[in-house]
C-alpha positions in Angstrom: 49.3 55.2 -24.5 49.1 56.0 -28.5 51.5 53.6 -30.4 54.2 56.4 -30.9 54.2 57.4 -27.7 55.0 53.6 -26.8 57.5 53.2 -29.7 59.1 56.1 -28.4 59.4 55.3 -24.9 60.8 51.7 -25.7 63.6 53.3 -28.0 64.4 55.3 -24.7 64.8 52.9 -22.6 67.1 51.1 -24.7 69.1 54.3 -25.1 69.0 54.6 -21.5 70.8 51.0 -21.2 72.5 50.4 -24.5 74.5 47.7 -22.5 72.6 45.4 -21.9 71.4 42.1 -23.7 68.6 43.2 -25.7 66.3 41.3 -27.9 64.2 43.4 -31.0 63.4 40.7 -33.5 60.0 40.6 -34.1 60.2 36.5 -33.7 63.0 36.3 -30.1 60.4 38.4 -28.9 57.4 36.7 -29.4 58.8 33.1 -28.5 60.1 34.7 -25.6 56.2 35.7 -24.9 54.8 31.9 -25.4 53.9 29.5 -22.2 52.3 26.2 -22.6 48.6 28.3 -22.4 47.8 26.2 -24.9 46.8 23.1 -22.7 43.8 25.2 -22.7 41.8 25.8 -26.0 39.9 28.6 -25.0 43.4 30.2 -23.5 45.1 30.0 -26.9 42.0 32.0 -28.6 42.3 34.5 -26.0 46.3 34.9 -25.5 47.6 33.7 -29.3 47.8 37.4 -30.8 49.8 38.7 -27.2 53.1 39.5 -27.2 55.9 42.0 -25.4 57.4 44.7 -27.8 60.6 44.0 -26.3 62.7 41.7 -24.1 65.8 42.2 -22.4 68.3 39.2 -20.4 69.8 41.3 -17.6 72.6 39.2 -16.0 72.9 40.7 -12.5 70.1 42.5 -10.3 72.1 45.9 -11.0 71.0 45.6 -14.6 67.3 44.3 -13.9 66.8 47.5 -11.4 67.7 49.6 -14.3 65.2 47.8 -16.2 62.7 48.7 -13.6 63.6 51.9 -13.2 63.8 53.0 -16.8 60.3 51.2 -17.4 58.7 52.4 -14.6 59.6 56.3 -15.5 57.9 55.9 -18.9 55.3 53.8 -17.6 55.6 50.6 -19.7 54.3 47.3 -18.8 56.7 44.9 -17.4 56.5 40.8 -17.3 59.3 38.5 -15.7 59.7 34.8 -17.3 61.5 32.1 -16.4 61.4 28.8 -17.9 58.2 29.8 -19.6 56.6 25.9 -18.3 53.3 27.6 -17.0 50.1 26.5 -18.3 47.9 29.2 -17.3 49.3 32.3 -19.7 51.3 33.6 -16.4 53.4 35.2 -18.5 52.1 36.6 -21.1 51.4 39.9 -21.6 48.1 41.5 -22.2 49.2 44.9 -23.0 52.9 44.7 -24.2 55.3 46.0 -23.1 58.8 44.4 -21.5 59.7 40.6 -21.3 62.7 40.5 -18.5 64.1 36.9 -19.0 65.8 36.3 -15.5 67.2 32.8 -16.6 70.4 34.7 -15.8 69.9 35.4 -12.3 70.6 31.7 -11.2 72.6 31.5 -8.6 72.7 29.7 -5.0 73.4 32.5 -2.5 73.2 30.4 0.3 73.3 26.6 1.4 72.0 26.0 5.0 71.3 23.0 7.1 67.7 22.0 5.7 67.6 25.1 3.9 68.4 27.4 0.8 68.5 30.7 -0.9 68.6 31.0 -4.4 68.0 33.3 -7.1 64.5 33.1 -8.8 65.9 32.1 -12.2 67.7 29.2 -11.1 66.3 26.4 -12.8 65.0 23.6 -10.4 66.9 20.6 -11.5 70.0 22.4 -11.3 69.0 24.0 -7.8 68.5 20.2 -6.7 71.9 18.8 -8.2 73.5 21.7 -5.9 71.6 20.1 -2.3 72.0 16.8 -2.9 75.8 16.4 -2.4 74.9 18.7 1.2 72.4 15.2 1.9 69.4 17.7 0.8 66.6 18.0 -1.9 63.6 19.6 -2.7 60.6 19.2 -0.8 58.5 20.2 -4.0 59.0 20.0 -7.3 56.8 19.8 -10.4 56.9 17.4 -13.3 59.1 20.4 -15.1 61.7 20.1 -13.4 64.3 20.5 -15.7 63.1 23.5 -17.4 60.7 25.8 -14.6 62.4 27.8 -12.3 62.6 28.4 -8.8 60.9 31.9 -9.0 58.2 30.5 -11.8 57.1 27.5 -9.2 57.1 30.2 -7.0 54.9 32.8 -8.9 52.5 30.7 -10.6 52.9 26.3 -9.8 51.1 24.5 -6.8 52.9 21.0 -5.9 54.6 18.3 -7.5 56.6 15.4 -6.4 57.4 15.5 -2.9 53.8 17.4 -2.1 52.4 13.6 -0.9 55.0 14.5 2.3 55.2 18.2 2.7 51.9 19.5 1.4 51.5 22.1 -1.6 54.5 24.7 -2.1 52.0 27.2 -0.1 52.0 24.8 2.6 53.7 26.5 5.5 57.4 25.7 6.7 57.9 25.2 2.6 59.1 28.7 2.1 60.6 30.7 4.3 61.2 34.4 3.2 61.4 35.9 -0.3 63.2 38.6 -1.4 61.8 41.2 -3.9 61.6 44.5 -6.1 59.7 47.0 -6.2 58.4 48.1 -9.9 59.4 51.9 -9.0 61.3 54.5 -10.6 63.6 53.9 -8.0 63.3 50.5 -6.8 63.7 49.4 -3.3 64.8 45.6 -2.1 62.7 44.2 0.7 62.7 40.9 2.1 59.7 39.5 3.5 59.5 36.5 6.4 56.6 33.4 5.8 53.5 33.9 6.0 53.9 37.3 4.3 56.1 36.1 1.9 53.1 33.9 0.5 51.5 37.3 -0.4 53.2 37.0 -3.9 52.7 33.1 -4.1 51.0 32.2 -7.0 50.3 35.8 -8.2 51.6 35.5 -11.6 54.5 37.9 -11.0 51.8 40.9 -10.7 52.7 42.4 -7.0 56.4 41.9 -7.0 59.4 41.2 -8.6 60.7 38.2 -7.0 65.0 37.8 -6.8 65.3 35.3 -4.1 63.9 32.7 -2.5 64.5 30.8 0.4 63.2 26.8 0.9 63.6 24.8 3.7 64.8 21.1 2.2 64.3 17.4 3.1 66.4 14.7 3.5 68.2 13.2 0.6 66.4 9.7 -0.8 68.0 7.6 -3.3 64.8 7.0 -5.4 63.3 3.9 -7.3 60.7 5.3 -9.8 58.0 2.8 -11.0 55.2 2.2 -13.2 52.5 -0.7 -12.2 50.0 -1.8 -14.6 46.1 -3.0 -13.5 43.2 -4.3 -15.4 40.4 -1.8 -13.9 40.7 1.6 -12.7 39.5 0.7 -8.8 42.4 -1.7 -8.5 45.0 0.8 -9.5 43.4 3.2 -7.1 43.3 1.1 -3.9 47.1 0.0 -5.2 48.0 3.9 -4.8 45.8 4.7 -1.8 47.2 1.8 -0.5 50.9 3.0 -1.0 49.8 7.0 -0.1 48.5 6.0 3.0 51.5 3.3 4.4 53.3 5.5 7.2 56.3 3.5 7.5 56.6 3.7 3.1 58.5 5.9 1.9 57.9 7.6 -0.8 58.3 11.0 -3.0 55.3 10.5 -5.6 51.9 8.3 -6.3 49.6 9.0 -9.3 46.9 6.7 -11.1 46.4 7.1 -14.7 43.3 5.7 -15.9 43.2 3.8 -19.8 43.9 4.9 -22.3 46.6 7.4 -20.8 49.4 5.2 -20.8 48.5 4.6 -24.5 50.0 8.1 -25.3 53.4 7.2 -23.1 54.5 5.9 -26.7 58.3 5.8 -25.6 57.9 3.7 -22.2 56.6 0.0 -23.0 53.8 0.3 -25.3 53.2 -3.4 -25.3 53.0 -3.9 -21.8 50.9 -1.1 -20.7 48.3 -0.1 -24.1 44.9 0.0 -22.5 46.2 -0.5 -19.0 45.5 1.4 -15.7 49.0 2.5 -14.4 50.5 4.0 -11.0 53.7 6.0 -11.1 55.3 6.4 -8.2 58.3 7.0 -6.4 59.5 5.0 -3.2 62.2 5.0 -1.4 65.1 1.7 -1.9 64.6 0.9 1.4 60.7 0.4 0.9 60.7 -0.7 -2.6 61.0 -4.4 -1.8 57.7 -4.4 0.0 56.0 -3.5 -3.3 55.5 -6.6 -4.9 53.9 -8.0 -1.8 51.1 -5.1 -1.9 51.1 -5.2 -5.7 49.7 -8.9 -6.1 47.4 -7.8 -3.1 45.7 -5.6 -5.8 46.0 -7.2 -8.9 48.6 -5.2 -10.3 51.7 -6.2 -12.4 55.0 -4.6 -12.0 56.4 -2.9 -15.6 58.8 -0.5 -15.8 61.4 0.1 -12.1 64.5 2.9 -12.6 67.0 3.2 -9.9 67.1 7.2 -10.1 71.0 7.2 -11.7 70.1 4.2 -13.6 67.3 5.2 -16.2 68.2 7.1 -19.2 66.2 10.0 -21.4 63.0 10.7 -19.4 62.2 10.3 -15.9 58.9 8.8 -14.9 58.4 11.7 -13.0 57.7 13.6 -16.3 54.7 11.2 -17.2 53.1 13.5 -14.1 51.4 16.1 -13.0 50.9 18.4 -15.9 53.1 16.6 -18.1 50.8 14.0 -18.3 48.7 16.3 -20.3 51.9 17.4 -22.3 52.6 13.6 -23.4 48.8 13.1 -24.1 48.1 16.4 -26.4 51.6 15.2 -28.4 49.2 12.3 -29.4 46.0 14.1 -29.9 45.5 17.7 -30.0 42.1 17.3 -29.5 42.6 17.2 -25.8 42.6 19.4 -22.9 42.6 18.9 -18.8 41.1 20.1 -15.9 43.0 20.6 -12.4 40.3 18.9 -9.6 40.7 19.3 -5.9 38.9 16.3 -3.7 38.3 15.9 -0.3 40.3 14.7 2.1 38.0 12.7 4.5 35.9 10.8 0.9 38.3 11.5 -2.0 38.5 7.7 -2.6 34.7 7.2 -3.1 34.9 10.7 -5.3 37.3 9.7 -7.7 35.5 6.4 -8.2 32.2 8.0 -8.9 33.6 11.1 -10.8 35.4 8.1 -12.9 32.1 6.0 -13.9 29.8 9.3 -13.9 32.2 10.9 -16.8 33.8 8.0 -18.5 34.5 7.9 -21.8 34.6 12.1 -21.7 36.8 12.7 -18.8 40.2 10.8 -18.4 41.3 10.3 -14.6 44.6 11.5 -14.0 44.8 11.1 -10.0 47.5 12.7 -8.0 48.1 12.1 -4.6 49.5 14.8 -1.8 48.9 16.3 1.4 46.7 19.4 1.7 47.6 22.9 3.5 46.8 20.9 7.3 48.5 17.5 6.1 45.7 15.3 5.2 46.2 13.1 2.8 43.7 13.7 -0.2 44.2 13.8 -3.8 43.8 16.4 -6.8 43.2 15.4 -9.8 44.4 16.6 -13.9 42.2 14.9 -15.6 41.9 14.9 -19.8 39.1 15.6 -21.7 37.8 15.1 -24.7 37.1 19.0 -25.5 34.0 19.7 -28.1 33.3 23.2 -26.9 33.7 25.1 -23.7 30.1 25.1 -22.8 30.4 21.6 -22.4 33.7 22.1 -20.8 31.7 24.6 -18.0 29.1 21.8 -17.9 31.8 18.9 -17.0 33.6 21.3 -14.6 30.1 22.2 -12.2 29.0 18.0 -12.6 32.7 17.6 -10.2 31.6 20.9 -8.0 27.8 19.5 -8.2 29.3 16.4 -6.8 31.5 18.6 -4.1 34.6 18.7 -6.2 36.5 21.5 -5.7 37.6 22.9 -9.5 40.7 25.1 -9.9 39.9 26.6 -13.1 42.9 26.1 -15.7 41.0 27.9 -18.6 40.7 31.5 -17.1 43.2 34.5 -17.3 42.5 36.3 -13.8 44.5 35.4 -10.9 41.4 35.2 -8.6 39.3 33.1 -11.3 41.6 30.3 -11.3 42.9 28.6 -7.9 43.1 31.9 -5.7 39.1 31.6 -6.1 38.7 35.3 -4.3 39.3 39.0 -4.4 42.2 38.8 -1.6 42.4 42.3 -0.3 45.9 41.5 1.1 47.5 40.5 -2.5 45.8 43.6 -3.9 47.2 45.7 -1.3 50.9 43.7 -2.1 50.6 45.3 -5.5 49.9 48.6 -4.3 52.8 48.8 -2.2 55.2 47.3 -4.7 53.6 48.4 -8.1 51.8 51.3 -7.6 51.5 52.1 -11.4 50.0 48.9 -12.3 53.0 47.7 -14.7 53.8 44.4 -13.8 51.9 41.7 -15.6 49.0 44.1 -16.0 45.2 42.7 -16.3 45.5 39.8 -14.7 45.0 40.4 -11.1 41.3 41.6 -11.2 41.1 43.1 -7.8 43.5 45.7 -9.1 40.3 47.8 -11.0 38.2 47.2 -7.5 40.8 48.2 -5.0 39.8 51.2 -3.6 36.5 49.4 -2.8 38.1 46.7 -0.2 38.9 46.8 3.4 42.6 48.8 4.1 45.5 46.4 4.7 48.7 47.0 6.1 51.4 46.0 4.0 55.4 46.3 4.7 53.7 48.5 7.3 51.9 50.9 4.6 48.8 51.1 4.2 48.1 49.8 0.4 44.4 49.8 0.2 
């Protein structure tokens, strides 16, 4: 499409919908295109000169199917953000086009006994405030919180706190059923049951416009977040394997930081923890007295301890997971991360020699969960010390080498990064739901190879 011909269908469809909260400044439009790619160095070369030509805030699903509609007749890209907290470029478009900000769309449509429904731009804290007071939270949730939404966990995040009980988000039992739109010029609303539903999991928003989304919910904790301090990086681990693998503990979270990572936590207890090994984690009141016992067992001294309504400003939950790297690369820019995957029956022994065979380059950042069959392993978001990315590809097949699974964080394509395959069935997902190839165009390679894979039955059509 020539750039009149695309100037010209954007003024239509805003002519089309004159109502509805636009944004045109050149600068609204372009902030509204930004995620956190830049975690990745080599990401922020490729996606820094990307943006949408438009966005738009529709406040109820009648205007965002007008959206879709008018969009899909003139055949403009489309991309749906939420709390714009990915680290991957999810969101940000490779051919212009439409930003649809669904911030709006945030409300709880239904409360259920271990379960919700809520619309995907609800953000996540506020979607948890609403359970609690039922005796309910999240089972998942990452380090974001307070920002990411419900339908941006759901379209592009993994795990988070809570994953050490209940597994990865794609874990099943997590969700239950979404509820979609097509990208058509007339849209149709389709609900899909688990395991289905998982079809548009971690797709980037490519094969479906997600509106609602049903979770199944875990007992309400009150929470004691803490961070531990050791002298030497196995100590800290056995601490935190120790913890992860106590049945009758309870807890919602367990990472190891190796030195000098707490060193960036400058607004914690710099004193107390500058070149330290630390452990976050979060345990249940009525298992947080048996800490200290297991504590001295390993060496370890006891630092900071929050009652969950008692700290104030930041939760120790966002020194994890990804904001880890967040806190670090506010410290020096210099950094970047890697997202590691270890397995479950020696991850111990692999983080200990992944640890002294990259030391000094490579920055443990240990986080501890249960994989899709409820093992207990660990995956790891480690920080290194980038110099160039052939180095970076060199550091990344030493952990496979060494049978490390790596999720690439430093790739645009859906099925380069933790997908790891061509999946027929998400490419036929997209050719049921987006059969013009508008939504989040260019990243879902399979798209270009479809007619060459097996036929799947999707929605009972045949997409591919």
């Amino acid at each position: 499409m020539s750039d009149s011909i695309r100037q010209s269908a954007l003024s239509a469809v805003v002519a089309a919908l004159p109502a509805l909260d636009w944004i045109k400044e050149a600068p609204k439009v372009k902030r509204l295109s930004r995620d956190f790619h830049w975690f990745s160095p080599i990401l922020k070369n490729q996606l820094d000169d990307k943006f949408a030509e438009l966005a738009v805030r529709p406040r109820d699903e009648e205007e965002l199917a007008a959206v879709v509609a008018a969009c899909a007749a003139q055949r403009l890209p489309l991309n749906i953000r939420g709390g714009g907290t990915g680290n991957y470029g999810q969101l940000i478009p490779l051919h212009g086009g439409v930003m649809v900000d669904i911030t709006k769309l945030n409300a709880v449509v239904e409360m259920g006994k271990g379960s919700v429904r809520a619309q995907a731009g609800i953000r996540l804290g506020d979607l948890e405030a609403y359970t609690r007071p039922f005796g309910w939270e999240l089972r998942c949730m990452p380090s974001t919180w307070r920002l990411a939404t419900l339908g941006g966990l759901f379209g592009g995040g993994f795990g988070g706190v809570g994953s050490i009980n209940y597994g990865p988000l794609a874990a099943p039992g997590n969700v239950l059923s979404v509820r979609i739109m097509t990208m058509e010029e007339t849209p149709r609303i389709i609900t899909l049951k688990a395991p289905e539903a998982m079809l548009l999991h971690h797709a980037y928003g490519s094969n479906g416009i997600v509106l609602e989304i049903e979770l199944a919910l875990a007992p309400c904790h009150h929470w004691i977040e803490r961070l531990d301090s050791f002298s030497d990086f196995a100590s800290a681990m056995a601490f935190a394997d120790a913890l992860a693998r106590s049945p009758g503990l309870v807890k919602r979270q367990v990472a190891v930081m190796a030195a000098p990572i707490a060193d960036y936590f400058t607004d914690l207890a710099p004193e107390q923890i500058s070149g330290k090994h630390v452990v976050i984690s979060v345990v249940g009141s009525e298992s947080d007295a048996l800490l200290p016992a297991l504590l001295t067992q390993h060496g370890g001294q006891s630092v900071l301890r929050y009652s969950d309504d008692q700290h104030e400003g930041h939760s120790l939950i966002e020194y994890c997971w990804n904001h880890t790297t967040l806190q670090a690369l506010k410290i020096d820019k210099t950094l970047t991360y890697l997202q590691t995957a270890y397995a479950p029956d020696n991850y111990r022994q692999q983080v200990l020699d992944m640890e002294q065979r990259l030391n000094g380059e490579v920055i443990s950042h240990i986080e501890f969960l249960r994989d899709m069959n409820g093992a207990l392993t660990c995956s790891g978001l480690p920080l290194v010390r980038y110099s160039d990315e052939h180095r970076l590809n060199n550091i990344m097949q030493t952990y496979r080498d060494n049978g490390v699974k790596i999720n690439n964080p430093h790739v645009l394509h859906i099925e380069e990064g933790k997908q790891g395959m061509i999946r027929p069935d998400v490419v036929a997902m997209k050719c049921a739901f987006d059969p013009h190839n508008l939504l989040n165009p260019g990243k879902l390679r399979g798209w270009d190879v479809r007619e060459t894979l097996p036929d799947v039955k999707i929605n009972g059509v045949t997409a591919v």
